[in-house]
N, C-alpha and C positions, 0 to 999 in steps of 0.2 A: 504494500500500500504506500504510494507519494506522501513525502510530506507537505503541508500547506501550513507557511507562517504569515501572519500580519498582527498589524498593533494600532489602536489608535492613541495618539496623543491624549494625555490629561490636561486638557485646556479647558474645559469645560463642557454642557451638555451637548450632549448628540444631536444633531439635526437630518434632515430631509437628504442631505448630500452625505454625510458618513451611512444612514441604515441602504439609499438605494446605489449607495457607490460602494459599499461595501457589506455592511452589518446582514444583510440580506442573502447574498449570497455568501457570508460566512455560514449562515442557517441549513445553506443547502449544502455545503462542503462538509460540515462535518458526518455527515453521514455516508460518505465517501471518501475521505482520506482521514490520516493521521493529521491532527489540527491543532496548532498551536497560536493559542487569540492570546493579543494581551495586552494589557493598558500601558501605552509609554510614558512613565513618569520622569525616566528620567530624561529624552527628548522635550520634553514641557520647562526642561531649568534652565535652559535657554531665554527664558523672557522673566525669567526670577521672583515665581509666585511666590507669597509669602507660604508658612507651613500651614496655616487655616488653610487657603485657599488652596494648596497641592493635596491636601489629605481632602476634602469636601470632593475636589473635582474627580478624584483615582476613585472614593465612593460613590459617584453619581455615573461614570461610564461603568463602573461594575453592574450598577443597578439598571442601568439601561440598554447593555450586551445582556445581562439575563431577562429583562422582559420581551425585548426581540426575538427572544428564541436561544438563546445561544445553550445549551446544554453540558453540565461542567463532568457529565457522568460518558458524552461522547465525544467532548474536547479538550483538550488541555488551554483551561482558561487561567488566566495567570499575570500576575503584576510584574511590570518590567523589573523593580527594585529589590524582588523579590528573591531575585536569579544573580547574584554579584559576579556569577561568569562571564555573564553577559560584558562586564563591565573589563574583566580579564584579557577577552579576547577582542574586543575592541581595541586594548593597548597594544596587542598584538598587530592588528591590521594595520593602526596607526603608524607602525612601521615599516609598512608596503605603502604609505599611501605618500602620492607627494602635492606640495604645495602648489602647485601650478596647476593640474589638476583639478583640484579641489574648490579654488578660486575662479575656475572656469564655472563650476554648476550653477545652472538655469536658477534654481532658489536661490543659491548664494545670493547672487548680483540681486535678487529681488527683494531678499533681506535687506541689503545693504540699499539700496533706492531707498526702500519703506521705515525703515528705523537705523539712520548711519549713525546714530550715539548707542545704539547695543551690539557692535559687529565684533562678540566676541569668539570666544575659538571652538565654544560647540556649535556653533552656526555652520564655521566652517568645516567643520569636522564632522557633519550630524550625519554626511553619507557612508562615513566610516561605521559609525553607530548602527544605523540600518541595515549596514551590512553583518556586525554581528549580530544584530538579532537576526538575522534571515538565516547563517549560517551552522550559528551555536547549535540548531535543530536538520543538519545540511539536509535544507528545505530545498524542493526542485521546484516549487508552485509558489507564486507571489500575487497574493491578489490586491492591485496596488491601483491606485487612480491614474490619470495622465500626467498629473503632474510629479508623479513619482518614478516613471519610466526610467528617466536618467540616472536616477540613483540606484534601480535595479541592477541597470546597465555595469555600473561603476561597483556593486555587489560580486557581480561576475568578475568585473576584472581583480580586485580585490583577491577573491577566493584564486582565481587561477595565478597571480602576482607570487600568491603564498606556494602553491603546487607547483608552480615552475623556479622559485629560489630554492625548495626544499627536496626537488627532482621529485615529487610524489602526484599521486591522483586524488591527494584525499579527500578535499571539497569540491562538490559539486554546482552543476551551476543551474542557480535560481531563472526563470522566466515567467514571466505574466501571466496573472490566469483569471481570466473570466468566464461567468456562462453565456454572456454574451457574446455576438461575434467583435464588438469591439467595448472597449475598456468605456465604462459612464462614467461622462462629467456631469456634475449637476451644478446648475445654474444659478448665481441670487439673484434676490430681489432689486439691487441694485442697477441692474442692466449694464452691468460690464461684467466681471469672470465669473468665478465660481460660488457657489455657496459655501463659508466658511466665516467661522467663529471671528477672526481678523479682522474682519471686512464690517464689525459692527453688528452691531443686537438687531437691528432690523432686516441685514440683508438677509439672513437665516429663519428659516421654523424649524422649530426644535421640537422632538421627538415630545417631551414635556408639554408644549405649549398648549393653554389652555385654549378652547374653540372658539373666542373672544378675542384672543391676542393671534392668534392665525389670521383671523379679518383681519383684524386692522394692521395687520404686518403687512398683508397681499395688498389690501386694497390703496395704500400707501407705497405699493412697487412703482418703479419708473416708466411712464408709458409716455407715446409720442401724442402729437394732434392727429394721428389716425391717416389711413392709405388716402389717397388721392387719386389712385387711378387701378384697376382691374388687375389684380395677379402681380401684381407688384412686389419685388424682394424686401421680406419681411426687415427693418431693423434689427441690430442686436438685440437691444434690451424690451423687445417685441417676441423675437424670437425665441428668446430665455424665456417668457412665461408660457409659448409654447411647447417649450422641449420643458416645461415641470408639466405642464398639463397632460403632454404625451407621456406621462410616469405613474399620476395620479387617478387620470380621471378615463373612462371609458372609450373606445374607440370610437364609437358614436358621436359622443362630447366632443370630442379633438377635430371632427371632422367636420361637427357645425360649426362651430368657430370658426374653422380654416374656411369652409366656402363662404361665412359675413365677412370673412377680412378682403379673400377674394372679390367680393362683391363690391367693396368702401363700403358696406352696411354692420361692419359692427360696433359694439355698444362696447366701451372697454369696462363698465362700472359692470354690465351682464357679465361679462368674460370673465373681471376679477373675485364677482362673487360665487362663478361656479367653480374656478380653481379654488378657492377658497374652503369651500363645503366639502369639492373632494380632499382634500388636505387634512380638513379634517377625520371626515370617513374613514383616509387613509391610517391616519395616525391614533384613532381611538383604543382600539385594542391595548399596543405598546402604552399609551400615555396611562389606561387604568390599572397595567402592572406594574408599572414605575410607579404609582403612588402605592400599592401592597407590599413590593419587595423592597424600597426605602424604610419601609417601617421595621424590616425581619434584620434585627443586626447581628443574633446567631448565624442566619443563613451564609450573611455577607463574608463574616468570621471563616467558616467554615469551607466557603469556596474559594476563598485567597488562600486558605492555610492547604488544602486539596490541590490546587493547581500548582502553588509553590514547589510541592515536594515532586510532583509530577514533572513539572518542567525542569527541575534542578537533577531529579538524574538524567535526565536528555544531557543538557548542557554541563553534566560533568563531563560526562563519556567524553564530550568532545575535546575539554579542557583538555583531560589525563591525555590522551591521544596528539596533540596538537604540542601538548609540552614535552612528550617525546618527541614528536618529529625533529622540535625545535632544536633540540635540546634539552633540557630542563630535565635531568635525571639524577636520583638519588642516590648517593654513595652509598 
């Protein structure tokens, strides 16, 4: 059976673009591979939450990978910090990895546009990071967004940098895995990139969000004064409420919108409150188990300390194995 690793960051809660970009078909993978989920806390210290805020956020993605479905009895669900191998063999990489590089990546330079007074050295190193965790479990299955490609890429070179210093075979190389035929981005509200936490409270709906605050997030999205002529190429930030609605709402739905925009007859206040209801539709189920399984702090207990032990023999093995190749043997 393949392994399949991913993680999401501890930034805060889950929205519409982590459960359909990923959390979703984490549901369906694990009933099909060896799966290793797990909350990145330590990728999140990079923007230097305080400890309230790092401990609150690791427990509300715990709380909202188990009401999505995610099952700790058919995957190995697990806290990055929990795993210090993790953090081992990252220093390991660190030493195949070079500076030019590293400063090349697509995130880098975006980090660095978007906040040039925090451009410290986990920013630039966070593909490094990625790559141990992807490794630690030599995962061949990466179920990673678009904007994560490069750094898969840069995974594989990693792992092979190490097999060809050390003359071995012994990591394997990670590739992209979706059930789709191509990798989903999902879209914010703001009519420019993606839906994410970064980008502000409003551009996102969150897996949480109450049926009230869905409205008025949607109907507050950015829309234009409307087509002007027949079949005309949709705008961006037109197009984004299209490609949420081709996610949420019914084929049907998706198709009468598209022939009133075709037409110059549509209503965008129509449009944003039926994205809206499906939104929430969508989101109902997950949002009334996030408020049951927040309350079970045995459970929560219980699945950290389960997945910890689970995932730390994975990432031993690897350890003991990689510190011999290295070297690292005991007299």
């Amino acid at each position: 059976m393949e392994t399949v690793v991913s993680g999401i960051r501890s930034t805060g809660k889950l929205h519409l673009g982590n459960y359909y970009g990923a959390v979703s078909n984490f549901v369906k993978m694990q009933n099909e591979y060896n799966c290793f989920f797990f909350i990145a806390d330590y990728h999140s210290l990079t923007t230097h939450p305080t400890p309230q805020d790092l401990h609150g956020n690791i427990k509300q993605v715990l709380v909202e990978y188990l009401a999505a479905g995610l099952d700790p009895e058919k995957t190995t669900l697990y806290i990055q910090s929990d795993v210090p191998e993790i953090a081992e063999l990252y220093l390991y990489m660190n030493m195949n990895a070079y500076v030019g590089e590293l400063e090349r990546s697509a995130s880098f330079k975006d980090k660095i546009r978007s906040n040039p007074d925090n451009v410290n050295a986990g920013l630039l190193t966070y593909p490094v990071l990625m790559a141990a965790d992807i490794l630690i479990h030599q995962a061949t299955k990466v179920p990673v967004g678009k904007d994560q490609e490069q750094h898969l890429e840069m995974s594989r070179t990693f792992g092979n940098r190490f097999n060809h210093l050390y003359k071995t075979d012994y990591f394997k190389e990670p590739f992209a895995f979706n059930y789709a035929n191509e990798l989903i981005k999902i879209p914010g509200l703001d009519g420019k990139g993606k839906m994410g936490k970064s980008e502000g409270e409003m551009n996102a709906v969150y897996l949480s969000d109450s049926p009230e605050i869905i409205r008025k997030k949607v109907m507050r999205a950015v829309t234009d004064a409307g087509p002007t002529k027949d079949n005309q190429t949709k705008p961006q930030e037109i197009q984004n409420l299209f490609d949420l609605m081709k996610v949420v709402s019914s084929t049907d739905t998706l198709i009468h919108f598209d022939e009133l925009y075709n037409k110059c007859q549509i209503r965008y206040g129509d449009f944003k409150k039926a994205l809206a209801e499906d939104m929430i539709i969508a989101t109902q189920p997950i949002r009334e188990k996030i408020e049951d399984i927040s309350k079970d702090s045995k459970l929560l207990r219980q699945v950290a300390k389960h997945g910890a032990i689970k995932a730390r023999e994975s990432a031993s093995k690897t350890i003991k194995e990689v510190r011999e190749i290295i070297g690292f043997k005991s007299f």
